[in-house]
C-alpha positions as CSV (number, residue, x, y, z in Angstrom):
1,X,2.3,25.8,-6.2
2,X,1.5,22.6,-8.1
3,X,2.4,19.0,-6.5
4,X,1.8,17.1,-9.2
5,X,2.6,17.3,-13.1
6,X,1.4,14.8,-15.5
7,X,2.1,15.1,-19.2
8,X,-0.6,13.1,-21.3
9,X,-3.2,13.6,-24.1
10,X,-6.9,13.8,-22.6
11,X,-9.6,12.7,-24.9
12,X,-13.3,12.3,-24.8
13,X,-14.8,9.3,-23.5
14,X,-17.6,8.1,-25.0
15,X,-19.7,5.6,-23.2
16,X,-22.8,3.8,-24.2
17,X,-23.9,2.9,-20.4
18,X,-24.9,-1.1,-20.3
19,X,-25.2,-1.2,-24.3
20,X,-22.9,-1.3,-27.1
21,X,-20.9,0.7,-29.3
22,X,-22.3,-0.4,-32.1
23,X,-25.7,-0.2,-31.7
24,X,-25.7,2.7,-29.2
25,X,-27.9,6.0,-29.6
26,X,-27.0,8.3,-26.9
27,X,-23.5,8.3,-25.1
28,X,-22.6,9.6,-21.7
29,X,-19.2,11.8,-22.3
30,X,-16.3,12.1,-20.1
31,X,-12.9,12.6,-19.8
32,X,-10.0,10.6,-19.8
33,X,-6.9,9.7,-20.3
34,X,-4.0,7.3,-18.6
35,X,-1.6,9.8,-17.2
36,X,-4.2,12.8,-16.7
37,X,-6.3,10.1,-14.4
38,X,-3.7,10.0,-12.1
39,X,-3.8,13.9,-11.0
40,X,-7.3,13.9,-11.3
41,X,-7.7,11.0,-8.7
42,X,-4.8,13.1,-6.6
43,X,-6.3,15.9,-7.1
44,X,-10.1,15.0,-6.5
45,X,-9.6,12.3,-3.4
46,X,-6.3,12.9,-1.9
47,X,-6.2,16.9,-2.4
48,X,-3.1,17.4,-4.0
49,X,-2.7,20.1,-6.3
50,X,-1.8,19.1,-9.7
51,X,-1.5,20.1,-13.3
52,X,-1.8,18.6,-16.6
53,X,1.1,19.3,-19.9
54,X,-1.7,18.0,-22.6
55,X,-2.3,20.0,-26.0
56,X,-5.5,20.3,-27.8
57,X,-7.2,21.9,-30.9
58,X,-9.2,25.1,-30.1
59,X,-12.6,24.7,-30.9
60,X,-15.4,24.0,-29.2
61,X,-14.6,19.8,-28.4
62,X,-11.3,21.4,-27.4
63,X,-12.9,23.6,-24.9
64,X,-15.1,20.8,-24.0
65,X,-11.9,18.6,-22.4
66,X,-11.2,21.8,-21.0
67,X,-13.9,22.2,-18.7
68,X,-14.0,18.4,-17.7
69,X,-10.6,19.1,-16.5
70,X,-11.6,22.4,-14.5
71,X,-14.3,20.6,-13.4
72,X,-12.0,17.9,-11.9
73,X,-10.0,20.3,-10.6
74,X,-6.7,19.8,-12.3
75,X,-5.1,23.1,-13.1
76,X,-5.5,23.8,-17.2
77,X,-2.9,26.2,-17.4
78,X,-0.2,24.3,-19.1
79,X,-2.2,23.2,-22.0
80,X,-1.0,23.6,-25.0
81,X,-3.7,25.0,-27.4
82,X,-3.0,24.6,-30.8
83,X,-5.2,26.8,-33.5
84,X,-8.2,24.8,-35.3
85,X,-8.5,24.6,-39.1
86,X,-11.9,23.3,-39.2
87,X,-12.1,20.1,-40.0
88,X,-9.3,18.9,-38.1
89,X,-7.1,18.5,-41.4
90,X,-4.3,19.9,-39.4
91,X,-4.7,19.2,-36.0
92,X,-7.5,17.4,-34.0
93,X,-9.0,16.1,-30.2
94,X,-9.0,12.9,-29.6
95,X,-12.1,10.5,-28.8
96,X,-12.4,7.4,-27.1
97,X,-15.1,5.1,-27.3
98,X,-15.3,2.6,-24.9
99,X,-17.7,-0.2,-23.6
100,X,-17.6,-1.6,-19.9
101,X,-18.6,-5.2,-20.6
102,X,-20.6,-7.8,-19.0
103,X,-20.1,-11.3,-17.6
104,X,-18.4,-13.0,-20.6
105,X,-18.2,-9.9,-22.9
106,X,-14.9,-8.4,-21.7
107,X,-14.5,-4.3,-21.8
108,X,-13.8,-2.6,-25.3
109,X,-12.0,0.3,-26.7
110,X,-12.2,2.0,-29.5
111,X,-9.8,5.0,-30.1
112,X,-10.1,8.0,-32.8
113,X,-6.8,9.8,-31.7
114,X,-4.4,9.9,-35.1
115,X,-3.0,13.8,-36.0
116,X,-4.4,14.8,-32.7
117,X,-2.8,18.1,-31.3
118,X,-0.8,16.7,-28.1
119,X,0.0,13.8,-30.5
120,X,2.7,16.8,-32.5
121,X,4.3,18.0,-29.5
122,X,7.8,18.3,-30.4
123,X,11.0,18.6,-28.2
124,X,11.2,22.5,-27.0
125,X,7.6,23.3,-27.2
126,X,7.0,23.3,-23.5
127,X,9.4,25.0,-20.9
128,X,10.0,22.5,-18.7
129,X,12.2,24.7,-16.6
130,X,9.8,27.1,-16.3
131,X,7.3,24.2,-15.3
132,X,9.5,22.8,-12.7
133,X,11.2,25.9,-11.2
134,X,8.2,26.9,-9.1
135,X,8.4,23.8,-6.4
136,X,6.7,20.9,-8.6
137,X,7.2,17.5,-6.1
138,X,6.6,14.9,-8.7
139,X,6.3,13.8,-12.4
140,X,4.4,11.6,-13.6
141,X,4.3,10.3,-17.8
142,X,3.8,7.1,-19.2
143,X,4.0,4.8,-22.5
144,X,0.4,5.9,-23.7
145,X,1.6,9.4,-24.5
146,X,4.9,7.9,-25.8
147,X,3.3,5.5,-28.3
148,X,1.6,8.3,-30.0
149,X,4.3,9.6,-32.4
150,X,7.6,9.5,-33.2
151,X,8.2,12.8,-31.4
152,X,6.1,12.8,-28.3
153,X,8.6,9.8,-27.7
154,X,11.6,12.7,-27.2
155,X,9.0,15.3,-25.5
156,X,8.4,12.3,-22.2
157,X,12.6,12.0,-22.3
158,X,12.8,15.6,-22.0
159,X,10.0,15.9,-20.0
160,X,11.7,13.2,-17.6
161,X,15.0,14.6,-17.7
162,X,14.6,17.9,-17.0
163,X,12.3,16.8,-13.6
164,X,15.3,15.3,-12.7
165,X,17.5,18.0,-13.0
166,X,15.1,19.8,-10.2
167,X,15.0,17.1,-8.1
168,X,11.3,16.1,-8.7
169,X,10.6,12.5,-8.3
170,X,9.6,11.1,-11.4
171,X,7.2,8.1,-12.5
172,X,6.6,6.6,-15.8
173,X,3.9,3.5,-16.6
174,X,4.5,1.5,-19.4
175,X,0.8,0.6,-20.1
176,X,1.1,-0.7,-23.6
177,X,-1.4,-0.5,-26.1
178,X,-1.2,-2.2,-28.8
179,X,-3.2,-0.2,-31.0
180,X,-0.8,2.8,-30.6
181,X,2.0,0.4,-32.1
182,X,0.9,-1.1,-35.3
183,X,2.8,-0.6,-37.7
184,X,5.2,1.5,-36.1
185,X,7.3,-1.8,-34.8
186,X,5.0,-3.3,-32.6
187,X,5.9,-4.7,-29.6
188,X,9.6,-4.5,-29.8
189,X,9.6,-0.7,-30.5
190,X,7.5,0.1,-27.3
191,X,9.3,-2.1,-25.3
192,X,12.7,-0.1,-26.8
193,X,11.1,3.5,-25.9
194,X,9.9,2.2,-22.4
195,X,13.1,1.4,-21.3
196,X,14.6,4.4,-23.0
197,X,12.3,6.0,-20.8
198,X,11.8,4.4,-17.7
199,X,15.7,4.8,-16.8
200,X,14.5,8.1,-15.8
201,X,11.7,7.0,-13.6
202,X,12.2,7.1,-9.8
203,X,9.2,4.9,-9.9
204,X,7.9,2.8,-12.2
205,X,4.1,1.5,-12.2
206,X,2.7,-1.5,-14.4
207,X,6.4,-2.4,-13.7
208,X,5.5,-6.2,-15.0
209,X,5.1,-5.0,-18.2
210,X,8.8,-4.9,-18.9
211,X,9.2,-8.4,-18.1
212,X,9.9,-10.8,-20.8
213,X,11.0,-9.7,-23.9
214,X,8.7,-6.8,-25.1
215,X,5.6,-6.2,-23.4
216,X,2.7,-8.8,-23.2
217,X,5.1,-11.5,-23.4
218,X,4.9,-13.4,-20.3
219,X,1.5,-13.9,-18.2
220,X,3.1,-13.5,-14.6
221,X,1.4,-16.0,-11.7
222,X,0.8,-15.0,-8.2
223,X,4.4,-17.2,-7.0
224,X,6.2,-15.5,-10.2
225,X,5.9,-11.8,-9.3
226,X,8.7,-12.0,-7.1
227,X,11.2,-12.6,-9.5
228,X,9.6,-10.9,-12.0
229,X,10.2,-7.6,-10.6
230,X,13.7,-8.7,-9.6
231,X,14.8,-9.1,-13.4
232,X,13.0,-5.7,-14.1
233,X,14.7,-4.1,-11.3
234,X,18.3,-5.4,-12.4
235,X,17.0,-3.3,-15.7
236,X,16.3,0.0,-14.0
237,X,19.4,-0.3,-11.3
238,X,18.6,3.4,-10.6
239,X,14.5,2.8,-10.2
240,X,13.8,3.1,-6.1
241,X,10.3,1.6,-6.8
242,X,9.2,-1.0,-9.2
243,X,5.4,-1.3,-8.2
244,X,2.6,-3.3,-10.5
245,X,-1.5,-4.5,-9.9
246,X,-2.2,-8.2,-9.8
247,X,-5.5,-9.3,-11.5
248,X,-7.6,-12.0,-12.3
249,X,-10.5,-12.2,-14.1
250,X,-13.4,-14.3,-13.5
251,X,-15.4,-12.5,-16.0
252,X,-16.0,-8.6,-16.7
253,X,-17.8,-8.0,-13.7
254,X,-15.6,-10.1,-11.5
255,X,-12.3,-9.8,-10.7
256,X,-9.5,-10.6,-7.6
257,X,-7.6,-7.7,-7.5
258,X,-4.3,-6.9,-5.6
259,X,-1.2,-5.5,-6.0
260,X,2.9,-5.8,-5.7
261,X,5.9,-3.6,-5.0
262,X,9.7,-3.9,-4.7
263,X,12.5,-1.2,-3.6
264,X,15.7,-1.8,-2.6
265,X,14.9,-0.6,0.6
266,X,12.4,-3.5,1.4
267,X,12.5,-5.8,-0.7
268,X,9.6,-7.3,-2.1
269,X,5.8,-6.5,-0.6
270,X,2.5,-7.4,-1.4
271,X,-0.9,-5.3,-1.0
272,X,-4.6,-6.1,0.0
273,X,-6.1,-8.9,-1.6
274,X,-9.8,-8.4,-2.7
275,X,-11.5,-11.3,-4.2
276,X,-14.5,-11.9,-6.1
277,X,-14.0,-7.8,-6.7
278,X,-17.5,-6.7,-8.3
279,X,-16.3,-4.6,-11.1
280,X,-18.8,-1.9,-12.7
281,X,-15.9,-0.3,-15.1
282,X,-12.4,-1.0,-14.8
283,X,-11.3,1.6,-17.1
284,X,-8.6,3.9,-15.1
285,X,-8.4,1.1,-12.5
286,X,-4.7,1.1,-12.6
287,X,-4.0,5.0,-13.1
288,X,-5.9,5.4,-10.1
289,X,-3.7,2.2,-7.9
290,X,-1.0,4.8,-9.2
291,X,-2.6,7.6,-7.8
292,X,-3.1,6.2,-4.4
293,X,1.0,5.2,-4.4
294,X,2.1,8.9,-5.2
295,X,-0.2,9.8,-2.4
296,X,1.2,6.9,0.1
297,X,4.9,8.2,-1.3
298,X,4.8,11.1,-1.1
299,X,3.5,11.2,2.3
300,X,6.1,9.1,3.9
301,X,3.4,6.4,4.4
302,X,6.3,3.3,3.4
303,X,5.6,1.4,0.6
304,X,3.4,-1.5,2.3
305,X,0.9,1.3,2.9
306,X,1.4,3.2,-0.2
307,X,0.1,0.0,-1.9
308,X,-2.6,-0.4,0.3
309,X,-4.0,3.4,-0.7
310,X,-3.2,2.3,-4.5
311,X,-5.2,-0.6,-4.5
312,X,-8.6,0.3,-2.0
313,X,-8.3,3.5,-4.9
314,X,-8.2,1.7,-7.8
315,X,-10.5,-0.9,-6.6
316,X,-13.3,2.3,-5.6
317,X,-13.0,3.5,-9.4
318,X,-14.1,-0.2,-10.7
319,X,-17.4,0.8,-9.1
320,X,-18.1,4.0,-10.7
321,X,-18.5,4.6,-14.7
322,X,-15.8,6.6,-16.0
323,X,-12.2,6.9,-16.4
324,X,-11.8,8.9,-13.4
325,X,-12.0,8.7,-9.4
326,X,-14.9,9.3,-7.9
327,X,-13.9,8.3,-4.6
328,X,-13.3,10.2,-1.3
329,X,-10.1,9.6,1.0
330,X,-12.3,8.7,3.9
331,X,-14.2,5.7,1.4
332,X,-10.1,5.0,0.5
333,X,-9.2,4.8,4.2
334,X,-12.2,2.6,5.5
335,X,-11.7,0.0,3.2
336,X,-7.9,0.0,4.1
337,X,-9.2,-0.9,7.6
338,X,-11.7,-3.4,6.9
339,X,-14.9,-1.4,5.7
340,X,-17.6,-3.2,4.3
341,X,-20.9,-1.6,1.7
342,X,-23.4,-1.9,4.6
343,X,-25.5,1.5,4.2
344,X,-24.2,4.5,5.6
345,X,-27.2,7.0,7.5
């Protein structure tokens, strides 16, 4: 029996290690991918069992995801594979290149993801009752797979509808990316799908990112939150949790790093504050704060401490390389309770 279900294209990272794209001749590879990072970090530190709704091309790149997601221990069964033409005329993987930054140089992405496979998924292709009928406790989808077409758009609200119909709790992140939105209306068309969208949600991560007017459009300070998820939550009046990290950045390597929540059950609450965060790569930062809530939520753990396992996680993955977790629950839960780097023997 799965726990976990996320639906989102996985790509290949690409990462040049302390150099840059550009000039780079050898790249470590991983995987990636904003909703698939949250059941691998579920999956990998808080032992949940989760599966991924993704589609790829079958050829040998294809394959390659494939066993990065074995390897990570999220179940590949629902995956979608869609026949390879050779060249990738007709359907293709995506790729992700990605640099983590240094002190003034902030962290860069580079996608290659047009006419990928999961990018095509149409309404019907998947049987979402079939997915949810065998005891699935949670959803989880987000505005990266929505921005990549027109259709995957109507696959999420499917997707999201027929969770609810089981009575799976379901959670959507907005995460905007700009990239995925030029010239297909820009801001004002994602922020029209995400609240399309997130009426479905349960919960809603990167909840700040409806605020304002489409997304991006109002830089939020620390005394602002507040009321800032109070005007989102009188959008969503059926969302339980409206939940969001806080960051500053000093410079790539530097950040303060915390996070916010509000339910109508208690109000609004804040989460650990870590300043003068040393960041190594803060790619998959915020998938995994969302990991660490799912885990806090659905374990009855309350909200104040569902944020607290949300931000030590995402705060544990900005010291690895990678989009994904490489933490442990026990690392997780001693820097909950005060736990420092001195050298463990």
């Amino acid at each position: 029996m799965i726990d976990v279900v996320a639906l989102g294209e996985v790509m290949l990272r690409f990462d040049p290690g302390e150099g840059r794209i550009r000039t780079a001749r050898s790249f470590q590879v991983w995987e990636g991918g904003g909703e698939y990072n949250v059941v691998r970090g579920l999956r990998r530190c808080f032992g949940l069992r989760t599966a991924v709704v993704t589609a790829l091309a079958d050829n040998a790149v294809g394959r390659l995801v494939e066993d990065l997601i074995l390897q990570g221990g999220v179940d590949a069964s629902l995956i979608r594979w869609v026949p390879d033409d050779g060249i990738g005329r007709t359907a293709r993987n995506g790729l992700n290149f990605v640099e983590r930054g240094y002190g003034i140089r902030g962290a860069l992405g580079v996608s290659d993801r047009a006419h990928t496979a999961v990018s095509q998924l149409r309404k019907g292709d998947v049987d979402w009752e079939a997915v949810f009928s065998g005891g699935v406790r949670w959803f989880h989808t987000g505005g990266i797979f929505a921005g990549l077409s027109d259709t995957t758009v109507d696959v999420a609200d499917e997707a999201m509808a027929a969770a609810r119909r089981h009575g799976v709790t379901v959670s959507y992140d907005p995460n905007y990316r700009p990239s995925l939105w030029a010239g297909r209306g820009g801001a004002d068309a994602a922020r029209e799908v995400d609240l399309r969208l997130a009426r479905h949600a349960d919960v809603v991560v990167g909840a700040l990112g409806l605020a304002g007017t489409y997304p991006g459009d109002v830089r939020v300070s620390a005394d602002e939150v507040c009321d800032a998820l109070a005007s989102v939550a009188a959008l969503l009046p059926d969302a339980k949790v409206l939940a969001t990290t806080l960051r500053d950045v000093r410079s790539a390597g530097v950040n303060d790093w915390s996070s916010a929540a509000w339910s109508a059950e208690t109000g609004f609450v804040t989460g650990p504050r870590m300043t003068g965060l040393q960041v190594l790569d803060r790619i998959g930062s915020g998938d995994a704060f969302a990991a660490g809530l799912i885990h806090g939520l659905l374990g009855d753990a309350g909200l104040e401490q569902a944020l607290a396992y949300g931000t030590a996680h995402g705060a544990l993955t900005m010291t690895t390389p990678g989009d994904v977790s490489m933490a442990s629950l026990a690392e997780v839960e001693a820097l909950i309770a005060g736990g420092t780097a001195h050298v463990r023997r």
